[in-house]
N, C-alpha and C positions, 0 to 999 in steps of 0.2 A: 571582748568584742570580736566581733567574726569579722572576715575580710571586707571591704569596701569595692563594691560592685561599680563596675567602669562599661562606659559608654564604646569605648574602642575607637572612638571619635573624636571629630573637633571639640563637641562639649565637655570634654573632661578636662580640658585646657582651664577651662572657666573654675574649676575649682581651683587651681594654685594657689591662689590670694586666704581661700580658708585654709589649705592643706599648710602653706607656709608660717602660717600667725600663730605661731607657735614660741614659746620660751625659751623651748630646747634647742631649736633650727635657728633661731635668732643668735642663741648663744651661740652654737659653734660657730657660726657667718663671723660673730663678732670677734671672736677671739682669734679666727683667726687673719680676719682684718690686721688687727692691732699686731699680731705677728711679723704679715707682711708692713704695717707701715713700720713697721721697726726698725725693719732692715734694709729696707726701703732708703726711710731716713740718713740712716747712719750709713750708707755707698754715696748717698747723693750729699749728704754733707762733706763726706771725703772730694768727691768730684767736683762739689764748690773749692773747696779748699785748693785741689788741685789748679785752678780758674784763676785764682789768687783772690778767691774771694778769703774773708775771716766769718767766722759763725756772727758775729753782731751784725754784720751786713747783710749775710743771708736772711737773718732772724728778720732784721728789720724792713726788708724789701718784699719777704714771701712767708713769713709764720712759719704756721705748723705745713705750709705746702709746698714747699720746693720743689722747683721744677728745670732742671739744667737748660733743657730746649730754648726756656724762656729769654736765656744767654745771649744765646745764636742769635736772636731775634733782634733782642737790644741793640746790634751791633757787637758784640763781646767775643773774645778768639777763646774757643774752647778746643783744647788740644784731645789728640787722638786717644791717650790713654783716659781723661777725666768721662771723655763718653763711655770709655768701656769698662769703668768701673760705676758708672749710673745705670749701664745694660744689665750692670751684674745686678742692683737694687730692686728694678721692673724686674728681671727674671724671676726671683725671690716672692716677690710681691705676688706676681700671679702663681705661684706655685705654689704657696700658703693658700689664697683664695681657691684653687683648683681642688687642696686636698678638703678644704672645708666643704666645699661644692661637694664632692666623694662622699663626704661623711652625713650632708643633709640628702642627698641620694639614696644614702644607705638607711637612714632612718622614715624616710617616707617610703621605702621598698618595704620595709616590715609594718609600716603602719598600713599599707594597704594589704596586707597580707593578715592584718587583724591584730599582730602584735605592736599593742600601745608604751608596753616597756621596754622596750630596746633604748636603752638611755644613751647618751652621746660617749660614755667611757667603751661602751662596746663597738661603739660607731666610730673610734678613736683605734681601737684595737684590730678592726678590719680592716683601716686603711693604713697602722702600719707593716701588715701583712701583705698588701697591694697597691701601695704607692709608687712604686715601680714602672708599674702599667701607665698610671694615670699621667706621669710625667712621657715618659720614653716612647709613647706613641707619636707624640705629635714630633718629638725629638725624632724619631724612626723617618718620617714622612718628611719631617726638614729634609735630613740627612738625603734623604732620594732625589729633593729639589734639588739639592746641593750638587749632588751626584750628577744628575741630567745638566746643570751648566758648567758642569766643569768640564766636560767633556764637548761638550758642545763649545766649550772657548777652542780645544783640544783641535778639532777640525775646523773650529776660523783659522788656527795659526797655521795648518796644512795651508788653506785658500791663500794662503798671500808667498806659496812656492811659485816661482814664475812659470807662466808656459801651464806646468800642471796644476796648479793651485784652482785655475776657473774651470778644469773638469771636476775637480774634486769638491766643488761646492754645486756646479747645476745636475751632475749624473744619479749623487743620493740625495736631492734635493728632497724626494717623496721620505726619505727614512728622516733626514732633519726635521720635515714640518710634523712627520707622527709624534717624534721625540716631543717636540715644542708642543702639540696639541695635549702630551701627554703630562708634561708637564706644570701646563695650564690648571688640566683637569686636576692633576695631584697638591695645586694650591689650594683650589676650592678643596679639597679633602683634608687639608691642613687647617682650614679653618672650622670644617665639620667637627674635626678630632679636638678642635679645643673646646668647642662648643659640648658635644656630648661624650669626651670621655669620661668624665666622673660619670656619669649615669650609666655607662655602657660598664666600667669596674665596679658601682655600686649596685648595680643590678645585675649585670649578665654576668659577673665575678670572673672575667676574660683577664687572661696574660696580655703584655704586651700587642703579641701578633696576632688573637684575638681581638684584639681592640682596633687594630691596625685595619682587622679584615673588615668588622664592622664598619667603621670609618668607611670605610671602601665602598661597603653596602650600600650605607644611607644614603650616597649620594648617587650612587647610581640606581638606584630602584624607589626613591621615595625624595625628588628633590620637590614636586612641587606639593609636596605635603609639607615639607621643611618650611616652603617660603607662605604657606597660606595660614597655618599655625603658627608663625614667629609675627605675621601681619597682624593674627587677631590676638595673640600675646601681647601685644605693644599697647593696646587702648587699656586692657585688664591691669597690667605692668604700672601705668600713670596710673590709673585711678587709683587702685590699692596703696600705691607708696604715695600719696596726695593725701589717702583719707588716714590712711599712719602718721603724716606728720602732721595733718592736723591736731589731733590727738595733743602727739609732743610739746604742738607749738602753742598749745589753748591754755595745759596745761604748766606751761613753764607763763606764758602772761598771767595765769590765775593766781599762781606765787608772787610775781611780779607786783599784782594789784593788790594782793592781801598783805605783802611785807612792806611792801612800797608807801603803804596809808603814812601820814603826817603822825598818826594816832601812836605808828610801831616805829620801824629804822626808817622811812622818810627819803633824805638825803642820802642815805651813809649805804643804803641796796643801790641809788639810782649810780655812785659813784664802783660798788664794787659790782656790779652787774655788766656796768656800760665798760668799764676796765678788763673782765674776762671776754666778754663778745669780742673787744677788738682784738684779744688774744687768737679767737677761732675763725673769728671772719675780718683778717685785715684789708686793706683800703682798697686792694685792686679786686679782692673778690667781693667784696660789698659792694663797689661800681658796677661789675658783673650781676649782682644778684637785683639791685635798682633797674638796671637796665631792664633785665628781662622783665622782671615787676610791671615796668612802664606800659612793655608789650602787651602785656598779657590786659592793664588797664585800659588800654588803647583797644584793644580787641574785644575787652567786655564791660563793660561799664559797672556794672554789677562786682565787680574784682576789687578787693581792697586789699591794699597793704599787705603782704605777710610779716613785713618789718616794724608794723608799726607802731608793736607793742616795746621795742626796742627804746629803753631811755639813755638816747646816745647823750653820752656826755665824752670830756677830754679827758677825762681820768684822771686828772692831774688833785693834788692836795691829797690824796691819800697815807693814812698813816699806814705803820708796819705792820699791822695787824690785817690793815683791809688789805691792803698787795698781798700777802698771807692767802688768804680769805679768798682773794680773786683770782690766786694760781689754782685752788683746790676747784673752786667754781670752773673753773676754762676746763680742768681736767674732764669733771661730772659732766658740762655740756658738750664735750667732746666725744665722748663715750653716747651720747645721746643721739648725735650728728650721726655718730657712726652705723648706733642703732636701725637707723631710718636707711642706711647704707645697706646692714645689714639684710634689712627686712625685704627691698628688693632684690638683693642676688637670691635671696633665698626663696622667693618667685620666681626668680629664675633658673633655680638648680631643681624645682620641685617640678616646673612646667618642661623642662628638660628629661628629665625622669619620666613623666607621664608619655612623654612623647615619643621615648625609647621605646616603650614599652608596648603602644599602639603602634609603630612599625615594625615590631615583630610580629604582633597578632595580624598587622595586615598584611605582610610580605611572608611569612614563615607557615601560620597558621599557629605561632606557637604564644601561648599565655604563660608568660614567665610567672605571674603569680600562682601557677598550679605547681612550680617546681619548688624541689625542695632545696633550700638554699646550703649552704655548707656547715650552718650554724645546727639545722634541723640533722644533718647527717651524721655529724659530729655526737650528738643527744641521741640518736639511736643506734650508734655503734657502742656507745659509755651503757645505755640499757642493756643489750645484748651480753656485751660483756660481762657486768653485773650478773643475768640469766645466766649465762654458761658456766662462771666460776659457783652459782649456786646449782645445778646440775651433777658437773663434777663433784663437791661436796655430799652430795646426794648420795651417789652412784659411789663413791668413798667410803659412806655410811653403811650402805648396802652392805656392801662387800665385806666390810668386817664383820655387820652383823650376823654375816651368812657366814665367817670363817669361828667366830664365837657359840655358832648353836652348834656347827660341823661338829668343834671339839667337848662340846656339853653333849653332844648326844654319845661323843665315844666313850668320853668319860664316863658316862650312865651306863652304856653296855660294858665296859671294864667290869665295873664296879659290880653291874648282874651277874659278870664270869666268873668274878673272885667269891661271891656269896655261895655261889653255883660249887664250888671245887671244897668250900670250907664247909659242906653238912656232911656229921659221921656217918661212919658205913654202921651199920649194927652188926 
C-alpha cells in the first residue's frame, strides 16, 4: 500500500478512531498498561503497608484499585516516606504508558508512510534505542522549574537582610517577574512535553534536547491549534471509546444470556459471574459508576442501564471449583476493562501523532512523511554496501584475469622463441 494522504488540517484529527482500531496499537497500549499496573500496584501496596494498612484491608476496601490519596481523605496519617514510595508507583505507571504511546507513534508513522508491516517487535526495538528522550525531556523541563524556584527561594532569603533586604527585592523586581513569567510559561511546556513527546521521539526521531527544543516550539508558535484540535479531539475520543465498549459490553451480556438459560449453567454463571464483577468493580466504584448512570438517565431518557445486564448476586455458596472459575473470569474481564483503556490512549497517542506532524507542515513547511526515517537509511546503506563489496570483487576478477592472459601470452611468445632457435641450419 502507498502512503496515506493527509489533509494538513483539522480533518485529519477525525481519523484517529480508524487509524487506532487496530490489534496491533491496542496490544501494545495494553501490555503496557499491565506493566505500569504492575508496578504501580506492588509501590502502592508497599505504601499501604507502610500506613499500617495489611493486604486484606487494602484488598478488601479498594480491589484491583488502590489509591493512597484516598487515605488522606478518610481522615488516615500517611507518612512522608509511604507517599514517596506511591510517587515512585505513578512515576512507573506513566512511563510504561509513555513508552507505549512511543511505540503506537511509531507504528502509525510507518503506517502513514505506506508501510502496514512494521509489527510492534520493531516498534519495540525503536523505543529501546530512544527511550531516553521520551522520558528525560519532560524530566529536562522539570529540572529548569526546579531550577527557577530554587533560586528564587535563594533571593526571598537575601529580602529578609535588614535595612538591605527591601532594596534587594523592589530594585530587580522587573528581573523576578521575567524569571516568574518564565517560568510559568516553562510549566505550560512541561505539560506540552508530556503530551507530545512520544510523537515528537516517534516521529521526529529527536534526542532529548531536540525534544526539549520542540516542546519549546509547540507552544510557542502553535498554541491555539493545540487547544482547537484537543477541543474537537474530545467529542471524537467519547464517541469511539463508547461505540468500543459497546461492542465489549453487548457481547460479554450475549454470553451472559446464552450460558445463563435455565436449559445450560442457569444458577452456577449467575453466581461465578456476579463473584468475578465484584472482584473488578468493587462497591465504591460501582456507586461511582450507578451514579453517573443516573446522570446520564436523567439527561436522556432514552439512556438505559449499562449495568443492567449484570446478575448481581452476593457470591456467596460457591464451591471450590466456581471461586476457581471466578478468579480466571475477573482476570479475562479485566484484561477486557483494560482493553477499552487501551483503545482510548491509543486515540490518543494516534491523534497526537497526526498533530505533530501538521504543525510541522504548518510552521516549518516541512512533511516529515517525505523523510527518510533511520530504518530506510539504515536499508540503503546494507544495499550499498552489498553493491561495493560486489564491485570490488569484480574489479578483483578483472585484474587477475588481466595478470592470467599478461603471462599466457608470454608463455606463447617463449614458447615461439624456443621453436624459432630449435630449426637446423643446413
Amino acid at each position: 500500500m502507498g502512503p496515506i494522504k493527509l489533509y494538513f488540517d483539522i480533518r485529519d484529527i477525525f481519523r484517529a478512531p480508524r487509524l487506532a482500531l487496530s490489534g496491533k496499537k491496542i496490544m501494545i497500549m495494553l501490555k503496557g498498561i499491565l506493566i505500569g499496573y504492575a508496578a504501580y500496584w506492588i509501590f502502592t501496596t508497599i505504601s499501604f503497608i507502610l500506613c499500617g494498612y495489611t493486604l486484606g484491608d487494602m484488598w478488601a476496601d479498594y480491589g484491583l484499585y488502590p489509591c493512597l490519596f484516598t487515605v488522606g481523605v478518610t481522615g488516615g496519617y500517611i507518612p512522608w516516606y509511604a507517599c514517596a514510595v506511591y510517587d515512585i508507583g505513578i512515576f512507573l505507571l506513566i512511563v510504561s504508558i509513555s513508552l507505549s504511546c512511543t511505540q503506537v507513534s511509531r507504528v502509525t508513522y510507518k503506517q502513514l508512510k505506506g508501510d502496514e508491516f512494521f509489527s510492534s517487535t520493531d516498534a519495540c526495538s525503536y523505543v529501546k534505542k530512544h527511550w531516553q528522550a521520551v522520558i528525560m525531556a519532560p524530566v529536562s523541563i522539570a529540572l529548569i522549574i526546579t531550577f527557577f524556584l530554587f533560586f528564587s527561594g535563594i533571593f526571598a532569603l537575601f529580602g529578609k537582610i535588614p535595612y538591605v533586604g527591601e532594596f534587594l527585592f523592589s530594585i530587580p523586581y522587573l528581573f523576578y517577574f521575567l524569571g516568574a513569567l518564565f517560568t510559568i510559561y516553562t510549566g505550560i511546556v512541561f505539560l506540552i512535553s508530556l503530551i507530545y513527546s512520544p510523537a515528537i521521539v516517534g516521529v521526529g526521531e529527536e534526542d532529548t534536547m531536540g525534544t526539549v527544543f520542540q516542546s519549546y516550539s509547540i507552544t510557542w508558535s502553535q498554541p491555539w491549534r493545540v487547544i482547537l484540535y484537543h477541543i474537537s479531539l474530545l467529542p471524537v475520543l467519547v464517541i469511539g471509546v463508547h461505540v468500543f465498549k459497546w461492542f465489549m459490553t453487548t457481547s460479554f451480556s450475549l454470553i451472559n444470556a446464552v450460558f445463563g438459560c435455565d436449559w445450560f449453567m442457569g444458577d452456577k454463571l449467575n453466581r461465578i459471574v456476579s463473584n468475578a464483577y465484584e472482584n473488578i468493580y468493587p462497591e465504591f466504584i460501582n456507586q461511582i459508576c450507578l451514579s453517573f448512570n443516573a446522570i446520564c438517565t436523567t439527561a436522556c431518557n432514552s439512556c438505559c442501564s449499562c449495568l443492567s445486564f449484570i446478575p448481581f448476586n452476593n457470591g456467596s455458596d460457591l464451591s471450590g471449583t466456581e471461586v476457581i472459575s471466578s478468579i480466571i473470569l475477573s482476570c479475562f474481564l479485566f484484561i477486557i476493562v483494560l482493553a477499552v483503556v487501551s483503545y482510548g490512549l491509543s486515540i490518543l497517542s494516534v491523534s497526537e501523532t497526526l498533530m505533530y506532524i501538521i504543525f510541522k507542515k504548518k510552521s516549518d513547511d516541512d512533511n516529515l512523511l517525505d523523510h527518510k526515517d533511520e530504518d530506510e537509511l539504515e536499508d540503503e546503506d546494507e544495499t550499498g554496501f552489498d553493491t561495493n563489496d560486489g564491485s570490488d570483487n569484480d574489479d578483483q576478477t578483472g585484474t587477475i584475469d588481466e595478470k592470467d592472459s599478461t603471462v599466457n601470452a608470454s608463455n606463447d611468445d617463449n614458447k615461439k622463441s624456443d621453436s624459432t632457435k630449435e630449426v637446423p641450419s643446413e
